[in-house]
N, C-alpha and C positions, 0 to 999 in steps of 0.2 A: 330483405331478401327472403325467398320462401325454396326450402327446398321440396324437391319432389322425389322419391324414391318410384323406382318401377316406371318410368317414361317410355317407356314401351311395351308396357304392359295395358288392357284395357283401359284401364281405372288412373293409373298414373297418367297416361295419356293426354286424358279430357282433362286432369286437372293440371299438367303442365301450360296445356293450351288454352284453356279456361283464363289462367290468372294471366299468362301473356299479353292475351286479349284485353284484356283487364288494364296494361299499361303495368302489371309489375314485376319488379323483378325476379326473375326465376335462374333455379339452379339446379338442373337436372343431373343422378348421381346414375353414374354408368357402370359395366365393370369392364370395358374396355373402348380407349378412346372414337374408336369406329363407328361405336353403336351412339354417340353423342353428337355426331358430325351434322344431322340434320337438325337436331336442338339449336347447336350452335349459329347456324346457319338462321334460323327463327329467330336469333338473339337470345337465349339463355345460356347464362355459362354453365360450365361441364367441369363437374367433379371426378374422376373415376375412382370406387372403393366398391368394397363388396361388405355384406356383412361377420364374412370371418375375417377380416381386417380390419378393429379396432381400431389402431389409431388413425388409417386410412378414412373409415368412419368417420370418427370424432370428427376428423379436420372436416370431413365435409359438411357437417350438420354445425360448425363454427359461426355464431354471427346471425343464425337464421330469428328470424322474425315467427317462425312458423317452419313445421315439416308435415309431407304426408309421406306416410309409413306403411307398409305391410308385410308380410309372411309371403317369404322367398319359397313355395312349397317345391320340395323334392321329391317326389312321390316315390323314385324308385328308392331312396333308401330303407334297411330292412330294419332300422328301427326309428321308423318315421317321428312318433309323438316326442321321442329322446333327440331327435335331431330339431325341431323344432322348438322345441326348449331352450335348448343348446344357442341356436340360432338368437331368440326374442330377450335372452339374457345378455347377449352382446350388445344386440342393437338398445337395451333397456341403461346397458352400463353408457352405451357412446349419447344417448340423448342427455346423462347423467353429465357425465364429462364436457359435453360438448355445451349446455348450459343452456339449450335452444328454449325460447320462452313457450311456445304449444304444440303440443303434437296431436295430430287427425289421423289415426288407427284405423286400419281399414279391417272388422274385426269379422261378423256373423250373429243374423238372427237365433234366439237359443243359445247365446254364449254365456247368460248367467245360470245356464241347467249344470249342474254339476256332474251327471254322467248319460250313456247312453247316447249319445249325438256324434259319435266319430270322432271326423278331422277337427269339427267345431271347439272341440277340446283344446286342441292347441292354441283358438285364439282365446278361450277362456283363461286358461294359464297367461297369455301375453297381456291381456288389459290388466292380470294382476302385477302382472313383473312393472308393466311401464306406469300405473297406478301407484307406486310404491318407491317411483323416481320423479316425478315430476308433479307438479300441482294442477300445473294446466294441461287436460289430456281430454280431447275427444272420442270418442270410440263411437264410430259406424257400426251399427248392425246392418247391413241390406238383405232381402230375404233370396230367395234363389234367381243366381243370374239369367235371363232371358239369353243371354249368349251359351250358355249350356247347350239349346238345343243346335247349335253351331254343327255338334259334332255327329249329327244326323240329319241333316239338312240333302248331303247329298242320296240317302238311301231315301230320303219323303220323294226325293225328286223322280229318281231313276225307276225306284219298282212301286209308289207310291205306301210306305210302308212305314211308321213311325214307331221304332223302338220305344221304350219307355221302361223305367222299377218303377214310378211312379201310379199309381192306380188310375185308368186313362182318364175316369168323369170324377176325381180329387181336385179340386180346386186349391189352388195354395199361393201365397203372395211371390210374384218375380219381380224383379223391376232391372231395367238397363243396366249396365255400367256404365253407359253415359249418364244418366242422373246420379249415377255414384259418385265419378268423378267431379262432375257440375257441382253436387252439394259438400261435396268435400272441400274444393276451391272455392266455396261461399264460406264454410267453418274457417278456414284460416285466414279468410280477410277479416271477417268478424272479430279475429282476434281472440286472447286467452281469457275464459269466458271461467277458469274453475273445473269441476270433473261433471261431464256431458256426457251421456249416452243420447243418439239419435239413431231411431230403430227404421228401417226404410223398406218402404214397398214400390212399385209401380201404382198406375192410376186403379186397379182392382186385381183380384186372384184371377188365375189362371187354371186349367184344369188342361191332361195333354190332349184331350179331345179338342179342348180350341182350339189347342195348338195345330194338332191338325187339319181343322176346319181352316183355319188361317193359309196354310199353307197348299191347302187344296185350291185356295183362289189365286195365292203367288204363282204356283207352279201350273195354272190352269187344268190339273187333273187332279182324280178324286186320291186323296192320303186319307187310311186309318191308323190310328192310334193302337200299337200290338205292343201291349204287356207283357213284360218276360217276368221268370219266378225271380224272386230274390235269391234262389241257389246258384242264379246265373250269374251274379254280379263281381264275387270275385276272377272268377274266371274269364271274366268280359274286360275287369280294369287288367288283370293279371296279362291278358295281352294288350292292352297299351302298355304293358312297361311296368305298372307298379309293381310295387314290392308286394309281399302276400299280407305285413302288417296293415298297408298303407289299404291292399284292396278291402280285406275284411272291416276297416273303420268304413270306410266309404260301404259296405253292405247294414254297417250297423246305422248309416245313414238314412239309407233310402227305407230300412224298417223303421225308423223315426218319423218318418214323412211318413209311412201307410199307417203307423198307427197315432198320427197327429200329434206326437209329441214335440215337436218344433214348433214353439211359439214363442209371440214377440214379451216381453216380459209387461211392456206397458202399452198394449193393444189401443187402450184412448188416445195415443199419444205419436202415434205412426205419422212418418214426413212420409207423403205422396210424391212421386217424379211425374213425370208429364209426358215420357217416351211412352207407347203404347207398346202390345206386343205384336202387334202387325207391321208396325213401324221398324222395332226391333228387328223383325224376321226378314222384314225386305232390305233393309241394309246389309244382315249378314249374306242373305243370297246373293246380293249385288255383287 
């Protein structure tokens, strides 16, 4: 039995469905029966726990063969990094408790940088907590998701216009969350392999000019790529909803991007995915 956290989330997703495919058995962990109903329906059983329920937890991660894991992010709360601690400390006790033989951590590129990288901080701190409980532990790096630009998609279309903090002609590795997911559900059939980092890109970097170049040909009119200041950034997350901690990590982010300090730790040794970022974009506009 392999469990899967986040099954409806991008990444839990494709690796629910992935191993299904696969002919195995799967256990998707909900936090309310509802949202399991069409797992179920697919043939995987349904757990429901959350991660601030412990023993709820434990019971679900009982027995497995394998789990994939990640960071529940709450962005509005106002002391983000201390809730996400909080958070990868329980989850680190129940994989303890619960005895599961490997765990596939859905972590980030740049997680062995030990400051200056944001949110990235949080999963650094988790590879060490779940590092520290279990022997057999995967930990995904993937570099920036290609579903990102999801959440401008409709402004490339309508005034043809592509926000970006990113520097528009910066090239930088993206790759799907369907190759996330895919190579995450290949790590747990593999089995407990010892302590693995696998750092992950798409088929090449990206820079937002292709990205807009891309989307010029989706959308059949012309998109540029319009770079905002990085003074813009907490104020831009501050209205989605974040917290003001959560938005200034996420500013200290995108300065790590302009000034290339996000890198893979073992650059020779990067897994390639196979989703392109045309591919990528035309699915998410779909």
């Amino acid at each position: 039995m392999y469990v899967v956290l986040g099954p409806t989330g991008h990444t839990g997703s494709v690796v629910a469905e992935t191993l299904l495919t696969q002919g195995q058995p799967v256990r998707v962990v909900v936090r309310t029966p509802e949202k399991g109903a069409a797992w179920k329906a697919k043939g995987a059983e349904v757990a429901v726990a959350s991660y601030q329920d412990l023993v709820a937890m434990t019971k679900a991660l009982a027995g497995a063969r394998g789990v994939y894991l990640l960071s529940p992010p709450n962005y509005a709360a106002s002391a983000w990094l201390e809730e996400q601690r909080r958070i990868l400390d329980l989850a680190a006790q129940a994989v303890k408790e619960s005895g599961v033989a490997h765990v596939v951590f859905l972590s980030s590129e740049g997680a062995q940088l030990p400051e200056g990288t944001g949110p990235i901080l949080a999963e650094r701190d988790a590879e060490a907590r779940l590092g520290a409980v279990t022997k057999h532990v995967t930990f995904l790096r993937p570099a920036y998701f290609m579903e990102n630009w999801a959440t401008v998609l409709g402004v490339a279309r309508e005034q043809g216009l592509l926000p970006t903090f990113i520097p528009p002609d910066m090239k930088i590795p993206m790759i799907s969350t369907w190759d996330i997911g895919r190579i995450a559900a290949e790590r747990l059939m593999a089995g407990p392999r010892g302590r693995q980092v696998l750092e992950l890109s798409g088929p090449e970097s990206y820079s937002p000019e292709q990205v807009a170049a891309a989307l010029s040909q989706l959308f059949k009119r012309p998109v540029t790529a319009q770079p905002a200041p990085l003074s813009d950034v907490v104020p831009t997350f501050k209205a989605f909803g974040f917290s003001d901690e959560a938005a200034a990590l996420f500013e200290e982010l995108y300065r790590a991007f302009a000034n290339g300090s996000i890198v893979y730790e073992s650059p020779e040794s990067v897994v390639r995915g196979v989703v392109t970022l045309s591919e990528a974009l035309s699915k998410m506009a779909a």
